[in-house]
KOLFILO-335585 format. One record per residue: chain; x, y, z of N, C-alpha, C, O, CB in turn; residue in three letters. Coordinates in nm, 3 decimals. Last residue first. Glycine has a CB too. Layout:
# KOLFILO-335585
ch	n_px	n_py	n_pz	ca_px	ca_py	ca_pz	c_px	c_py	c_pz	o_px	o_py	o_pz	cb_px	cb_py	cb_pz	aa
A	X	Y	Z	X	Y	Z	X	Y	Z	X	Y	Z	X	Y	Z	ALA
...
# end
This chain:
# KOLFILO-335585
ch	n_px	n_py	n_pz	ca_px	ca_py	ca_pz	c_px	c_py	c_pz	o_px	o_py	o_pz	cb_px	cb_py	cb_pz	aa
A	-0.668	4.472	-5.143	-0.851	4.522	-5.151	-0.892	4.399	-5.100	-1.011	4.375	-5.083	-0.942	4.559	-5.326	UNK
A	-0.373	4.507	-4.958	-0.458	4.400	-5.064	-0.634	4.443	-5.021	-0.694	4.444	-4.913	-0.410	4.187	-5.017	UNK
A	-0.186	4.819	-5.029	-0.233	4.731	-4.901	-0.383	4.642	-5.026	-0.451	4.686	-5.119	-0.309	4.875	-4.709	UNK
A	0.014	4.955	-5.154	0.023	4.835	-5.198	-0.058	4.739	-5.074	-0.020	4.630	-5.033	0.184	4.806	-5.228	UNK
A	0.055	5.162	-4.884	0.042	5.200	-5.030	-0.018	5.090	-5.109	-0.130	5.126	-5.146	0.177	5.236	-5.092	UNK
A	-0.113	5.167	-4.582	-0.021	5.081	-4.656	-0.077	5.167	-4.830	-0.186	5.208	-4.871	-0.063	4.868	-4.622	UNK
A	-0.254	5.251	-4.385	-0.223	5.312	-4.446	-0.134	5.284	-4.531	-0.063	5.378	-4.568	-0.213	5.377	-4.397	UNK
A	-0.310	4.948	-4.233	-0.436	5.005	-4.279	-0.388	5.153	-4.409	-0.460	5.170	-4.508	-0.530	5.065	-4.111	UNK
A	-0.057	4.922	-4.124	-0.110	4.828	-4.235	-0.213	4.899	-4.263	-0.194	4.925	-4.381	-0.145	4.678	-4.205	UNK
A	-0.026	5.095	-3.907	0.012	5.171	-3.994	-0.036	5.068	-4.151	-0.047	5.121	-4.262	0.181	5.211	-3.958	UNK
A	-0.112	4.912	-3.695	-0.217	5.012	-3.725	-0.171	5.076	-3.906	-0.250	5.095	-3.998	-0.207	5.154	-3.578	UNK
A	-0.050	4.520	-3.730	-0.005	4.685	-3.699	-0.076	4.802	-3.754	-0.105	4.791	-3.874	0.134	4.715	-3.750	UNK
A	-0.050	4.239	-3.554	-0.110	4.335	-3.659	-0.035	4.450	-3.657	0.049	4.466	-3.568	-0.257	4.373	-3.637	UNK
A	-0.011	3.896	-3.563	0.032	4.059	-3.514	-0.048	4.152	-3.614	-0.092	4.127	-3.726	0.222	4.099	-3.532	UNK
A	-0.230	3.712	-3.446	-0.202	3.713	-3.556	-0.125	3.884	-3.562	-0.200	3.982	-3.564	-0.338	3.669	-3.642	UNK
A	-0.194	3.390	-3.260	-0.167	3.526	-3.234	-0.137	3.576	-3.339	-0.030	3.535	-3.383	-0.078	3.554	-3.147	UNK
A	-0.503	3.179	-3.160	-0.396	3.253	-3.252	-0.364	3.371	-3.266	-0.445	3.462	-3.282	-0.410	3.241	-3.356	UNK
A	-0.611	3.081	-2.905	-0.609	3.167	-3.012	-0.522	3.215	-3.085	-0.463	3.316	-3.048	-0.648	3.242	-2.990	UNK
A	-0.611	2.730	-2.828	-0.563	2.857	-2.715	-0.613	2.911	-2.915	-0.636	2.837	-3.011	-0.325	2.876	-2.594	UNK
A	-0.878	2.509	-2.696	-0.814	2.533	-2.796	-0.732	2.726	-2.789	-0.797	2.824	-2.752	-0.935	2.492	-2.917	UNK
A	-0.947	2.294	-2.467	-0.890	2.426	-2.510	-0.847	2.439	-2.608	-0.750	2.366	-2.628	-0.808	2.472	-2.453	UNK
A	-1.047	2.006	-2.424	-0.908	2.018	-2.419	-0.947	2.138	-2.499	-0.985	2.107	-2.612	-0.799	1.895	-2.472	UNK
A	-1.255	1.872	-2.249	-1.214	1.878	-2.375	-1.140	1.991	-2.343	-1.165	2.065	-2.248	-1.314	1.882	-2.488	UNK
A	-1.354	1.529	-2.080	-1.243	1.632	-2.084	-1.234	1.669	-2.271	-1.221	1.596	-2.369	-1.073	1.551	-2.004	UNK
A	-1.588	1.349	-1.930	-1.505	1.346	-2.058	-1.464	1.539	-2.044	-1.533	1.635	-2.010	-1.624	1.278	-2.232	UNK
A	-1.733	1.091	-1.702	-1.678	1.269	-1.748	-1.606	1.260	-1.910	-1.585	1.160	-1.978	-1.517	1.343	-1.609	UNK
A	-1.920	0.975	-1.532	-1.866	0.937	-1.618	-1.841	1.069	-1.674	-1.933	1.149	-1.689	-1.927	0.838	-1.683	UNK
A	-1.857	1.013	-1.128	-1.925	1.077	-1.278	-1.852	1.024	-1.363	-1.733	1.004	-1.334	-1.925	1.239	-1.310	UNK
A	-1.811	0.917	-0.891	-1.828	0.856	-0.974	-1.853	0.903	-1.056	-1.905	0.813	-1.123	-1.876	0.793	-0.964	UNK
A	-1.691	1.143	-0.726	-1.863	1.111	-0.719	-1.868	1.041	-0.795	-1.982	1.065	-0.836	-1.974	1.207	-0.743	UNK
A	-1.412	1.176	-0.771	-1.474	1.123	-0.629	-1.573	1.105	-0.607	-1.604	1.058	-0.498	-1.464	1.175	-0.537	UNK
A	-1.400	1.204	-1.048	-1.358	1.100	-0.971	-1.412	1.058	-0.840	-1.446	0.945	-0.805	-1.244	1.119	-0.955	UNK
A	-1.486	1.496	-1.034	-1.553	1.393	-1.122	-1.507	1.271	-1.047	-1.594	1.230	-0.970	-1.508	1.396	-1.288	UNK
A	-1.278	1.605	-0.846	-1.422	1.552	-0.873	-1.496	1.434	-0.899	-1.543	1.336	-0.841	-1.454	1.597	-0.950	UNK
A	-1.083	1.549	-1.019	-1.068	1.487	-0.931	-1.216	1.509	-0.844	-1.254	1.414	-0.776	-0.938	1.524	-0.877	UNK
A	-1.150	1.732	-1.240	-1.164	1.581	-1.237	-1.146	1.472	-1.148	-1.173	1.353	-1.165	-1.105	1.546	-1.310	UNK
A	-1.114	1.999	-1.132	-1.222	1.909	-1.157	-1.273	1.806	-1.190	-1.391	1.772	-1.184	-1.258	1.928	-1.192	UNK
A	-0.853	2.023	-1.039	-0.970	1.979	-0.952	-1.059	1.916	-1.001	-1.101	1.808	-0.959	-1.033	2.066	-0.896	UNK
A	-0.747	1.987	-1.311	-0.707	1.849	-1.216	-0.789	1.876	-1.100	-0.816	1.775	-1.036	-0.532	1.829	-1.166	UNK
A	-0.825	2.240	-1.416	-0.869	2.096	-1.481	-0.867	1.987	-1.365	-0.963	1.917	-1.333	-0.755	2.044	-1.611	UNK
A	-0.882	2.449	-1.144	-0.781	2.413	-1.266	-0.885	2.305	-1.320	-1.000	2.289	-1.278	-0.602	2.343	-1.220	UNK
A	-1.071	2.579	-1.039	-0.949	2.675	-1.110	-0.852	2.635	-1.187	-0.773	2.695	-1.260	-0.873	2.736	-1.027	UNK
A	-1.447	2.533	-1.132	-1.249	2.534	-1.082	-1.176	2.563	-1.107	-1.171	2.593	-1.226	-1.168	2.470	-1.074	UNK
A	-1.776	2.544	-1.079	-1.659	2.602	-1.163	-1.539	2.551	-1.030	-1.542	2.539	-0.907	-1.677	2.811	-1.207	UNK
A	-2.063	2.341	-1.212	-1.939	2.371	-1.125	-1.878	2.477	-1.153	-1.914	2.528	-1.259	-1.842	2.279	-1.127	UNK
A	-2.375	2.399	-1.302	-2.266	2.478	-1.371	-2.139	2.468	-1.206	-2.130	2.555	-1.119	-2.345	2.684	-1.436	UNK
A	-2.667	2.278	-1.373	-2.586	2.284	-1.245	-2.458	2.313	-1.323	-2.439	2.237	-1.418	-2.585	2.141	-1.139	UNK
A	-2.903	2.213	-1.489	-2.892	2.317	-1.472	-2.771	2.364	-1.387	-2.772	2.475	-1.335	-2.999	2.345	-1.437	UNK
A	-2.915	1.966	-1.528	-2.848	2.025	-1.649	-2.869	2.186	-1.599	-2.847	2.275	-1.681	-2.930	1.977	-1.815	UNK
A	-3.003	1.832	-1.305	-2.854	1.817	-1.336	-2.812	1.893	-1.432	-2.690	1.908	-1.446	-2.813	1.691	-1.371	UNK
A	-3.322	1.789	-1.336	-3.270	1.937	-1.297	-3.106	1.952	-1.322	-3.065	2.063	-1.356	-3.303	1.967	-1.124	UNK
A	-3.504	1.635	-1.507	-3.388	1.617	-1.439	-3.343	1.771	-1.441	-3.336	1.847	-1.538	-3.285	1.505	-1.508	UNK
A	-3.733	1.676	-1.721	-3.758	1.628	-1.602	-3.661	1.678	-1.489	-3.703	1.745	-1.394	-3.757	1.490	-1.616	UNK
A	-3.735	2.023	-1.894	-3.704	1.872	-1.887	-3.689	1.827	-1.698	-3.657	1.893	-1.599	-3.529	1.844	-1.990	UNK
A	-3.901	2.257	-2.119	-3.848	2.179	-1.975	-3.780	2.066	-2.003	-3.767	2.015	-2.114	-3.962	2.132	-1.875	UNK
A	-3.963	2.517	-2.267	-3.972	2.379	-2.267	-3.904	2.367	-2.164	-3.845	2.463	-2.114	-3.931	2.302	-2.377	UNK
A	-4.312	2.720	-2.220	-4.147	2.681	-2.212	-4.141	2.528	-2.229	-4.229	2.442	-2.220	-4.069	2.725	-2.051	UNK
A	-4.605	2.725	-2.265	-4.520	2.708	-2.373	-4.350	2.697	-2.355	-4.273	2.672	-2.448	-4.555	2.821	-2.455	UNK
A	-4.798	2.686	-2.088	-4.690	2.844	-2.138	-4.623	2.836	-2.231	-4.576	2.934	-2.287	-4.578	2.899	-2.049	UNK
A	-4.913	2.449	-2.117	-4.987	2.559	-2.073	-4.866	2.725	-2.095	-4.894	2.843	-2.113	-5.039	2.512	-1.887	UNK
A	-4.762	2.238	-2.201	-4.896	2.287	-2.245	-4.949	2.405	-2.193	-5.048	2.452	-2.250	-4.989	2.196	-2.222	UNK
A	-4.372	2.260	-2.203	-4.528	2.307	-2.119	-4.646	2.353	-2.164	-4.664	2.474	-2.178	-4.518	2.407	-2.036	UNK
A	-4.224	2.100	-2.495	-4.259	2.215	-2.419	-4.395	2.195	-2.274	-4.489	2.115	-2.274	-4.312	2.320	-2.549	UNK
A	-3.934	1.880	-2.298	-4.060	1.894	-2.413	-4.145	2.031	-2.350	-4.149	2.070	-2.233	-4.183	1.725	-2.419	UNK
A	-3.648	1.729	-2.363	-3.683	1.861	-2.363	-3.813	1.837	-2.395	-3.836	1.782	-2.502	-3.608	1.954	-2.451	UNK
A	-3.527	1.398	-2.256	-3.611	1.497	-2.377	-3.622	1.627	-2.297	-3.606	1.628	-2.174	-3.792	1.436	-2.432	UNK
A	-3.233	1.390	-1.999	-3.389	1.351	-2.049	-3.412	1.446	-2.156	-3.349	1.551	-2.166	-3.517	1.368	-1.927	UNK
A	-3.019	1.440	-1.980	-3.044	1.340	-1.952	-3.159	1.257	-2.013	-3.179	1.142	-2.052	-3.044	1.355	-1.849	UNK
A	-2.770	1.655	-2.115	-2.914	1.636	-2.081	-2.921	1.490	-2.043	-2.826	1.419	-2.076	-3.017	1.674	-2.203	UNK
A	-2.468	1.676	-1.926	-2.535	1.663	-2.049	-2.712	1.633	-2.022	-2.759	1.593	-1.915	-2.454	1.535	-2.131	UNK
A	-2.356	1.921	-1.701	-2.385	1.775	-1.702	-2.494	1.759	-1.839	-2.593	1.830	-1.846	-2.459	1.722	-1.539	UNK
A	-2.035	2.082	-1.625	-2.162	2.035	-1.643	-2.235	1.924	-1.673	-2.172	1.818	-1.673	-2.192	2.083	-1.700	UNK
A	-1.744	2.215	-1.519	-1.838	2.099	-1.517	-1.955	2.110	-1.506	-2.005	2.144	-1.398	-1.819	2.023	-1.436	UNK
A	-1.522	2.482	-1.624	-1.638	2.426	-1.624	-1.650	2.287	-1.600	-1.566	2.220	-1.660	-1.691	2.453	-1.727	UNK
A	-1.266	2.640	-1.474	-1.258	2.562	-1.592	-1.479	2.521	-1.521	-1.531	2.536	-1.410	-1.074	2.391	-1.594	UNK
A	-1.126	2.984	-1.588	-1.171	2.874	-1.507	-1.252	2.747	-1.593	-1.287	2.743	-1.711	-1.269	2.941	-1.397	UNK
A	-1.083	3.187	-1.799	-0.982	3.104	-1.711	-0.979	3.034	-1.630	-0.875	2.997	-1.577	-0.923	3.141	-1.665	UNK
A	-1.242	3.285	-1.913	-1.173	3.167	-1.981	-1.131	3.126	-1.919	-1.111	3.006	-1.936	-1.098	3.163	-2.066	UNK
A	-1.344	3.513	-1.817	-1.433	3.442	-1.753	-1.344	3.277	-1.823	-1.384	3.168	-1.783	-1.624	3.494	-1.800	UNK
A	-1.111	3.689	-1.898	-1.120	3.680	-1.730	-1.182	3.547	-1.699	-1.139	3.471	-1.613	-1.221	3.807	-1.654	UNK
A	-1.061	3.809	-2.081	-1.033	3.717	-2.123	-1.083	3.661	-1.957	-1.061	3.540	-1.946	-0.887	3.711	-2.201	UNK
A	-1.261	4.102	-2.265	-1.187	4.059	-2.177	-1.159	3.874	-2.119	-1.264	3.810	-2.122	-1.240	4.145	-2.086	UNK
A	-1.422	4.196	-2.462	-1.303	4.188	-2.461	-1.261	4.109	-2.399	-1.208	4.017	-2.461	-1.256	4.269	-2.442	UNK
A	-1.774	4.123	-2.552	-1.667	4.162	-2.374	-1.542	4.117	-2.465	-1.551	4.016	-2.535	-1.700	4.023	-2.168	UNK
A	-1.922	3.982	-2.683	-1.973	4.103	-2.672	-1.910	4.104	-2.552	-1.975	4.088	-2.448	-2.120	4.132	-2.687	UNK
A	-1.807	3.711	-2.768	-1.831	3.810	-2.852	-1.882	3.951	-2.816	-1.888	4.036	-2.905	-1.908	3.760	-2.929	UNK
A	-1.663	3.567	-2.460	-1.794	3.587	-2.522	-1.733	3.672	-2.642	-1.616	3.708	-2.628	-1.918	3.666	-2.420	UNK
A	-1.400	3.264	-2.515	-1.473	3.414	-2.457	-1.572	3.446	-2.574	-1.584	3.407	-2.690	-1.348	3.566	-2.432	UNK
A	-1.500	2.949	-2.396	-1.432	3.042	-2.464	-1.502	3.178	-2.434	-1.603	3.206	-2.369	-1.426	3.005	-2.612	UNK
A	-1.456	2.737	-2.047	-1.565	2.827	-2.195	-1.466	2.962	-2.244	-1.394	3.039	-2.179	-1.771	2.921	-2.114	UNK
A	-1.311	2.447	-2.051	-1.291	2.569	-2.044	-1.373	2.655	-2.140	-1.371	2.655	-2.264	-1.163	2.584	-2.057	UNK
A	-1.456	2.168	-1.923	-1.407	2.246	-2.030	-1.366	2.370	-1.955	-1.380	2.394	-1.835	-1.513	2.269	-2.148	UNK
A	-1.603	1.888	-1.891	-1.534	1.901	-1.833	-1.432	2.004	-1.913	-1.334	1.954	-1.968	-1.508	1.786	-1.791	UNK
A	-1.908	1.665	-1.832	-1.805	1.765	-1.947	-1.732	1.852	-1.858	-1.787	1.892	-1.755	-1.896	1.877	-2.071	UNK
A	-2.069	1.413	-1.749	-2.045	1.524	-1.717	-1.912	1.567	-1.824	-1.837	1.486	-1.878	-2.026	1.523	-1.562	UNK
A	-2.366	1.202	-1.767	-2.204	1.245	-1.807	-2.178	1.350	-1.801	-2.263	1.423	-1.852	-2.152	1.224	-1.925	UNK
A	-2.490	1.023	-1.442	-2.498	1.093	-1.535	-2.351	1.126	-1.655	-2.242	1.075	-1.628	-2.552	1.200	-1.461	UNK
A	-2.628	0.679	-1.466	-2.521	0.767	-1.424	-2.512	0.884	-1.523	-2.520	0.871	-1.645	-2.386	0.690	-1.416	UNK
# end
């Protein structure tokens, strides 16, 4: 049976924007070794499941999923970002820390 994960992907480093966080992911952990192809050199693996990317809009679809195909799943739980205020005029601070 396969295991499936059950997340929210954080946002990329190269896009501002918070859009693609807000759905939630199911994928499926490798199953099998990775080994490269004697002849090109990619690596592969037998089982195709790791190429399969659900998406939902909440958590509770997707585990209710998971539930209805038998998948052994595991849920990880978001971590939200810290809101650290800033203000432009800190940069022109008299007593601002080197």
């Amino acid at each position: 049976m396969p295991h499936a994960r059950i997340y929210r992907p954080s946002k990329s480093a190269m896009q501002s924007g918070r859009a693609p966080t807000k759905e939630w992911l199911l994928t499926y952990e490798v199953a099998t070794p990775r080994v490269p192809d004697p002849l090109m050199g990619w690596t592969s693996a037998a089982d195709t499941l790791n190429e399969v990317r659900l998406r939902f809009e909440t958590q509770e679809e997707a585990v209710a999923y998971a539930k209805k195909n038998g998948l052994d799943y595991s849920v990880i739980e978001p971590q939200d970002p810290k809101f650290r205020p800033k203000s432009y005029s800190d940069n022109f601070r008299w007593q601002r820390p080197s």
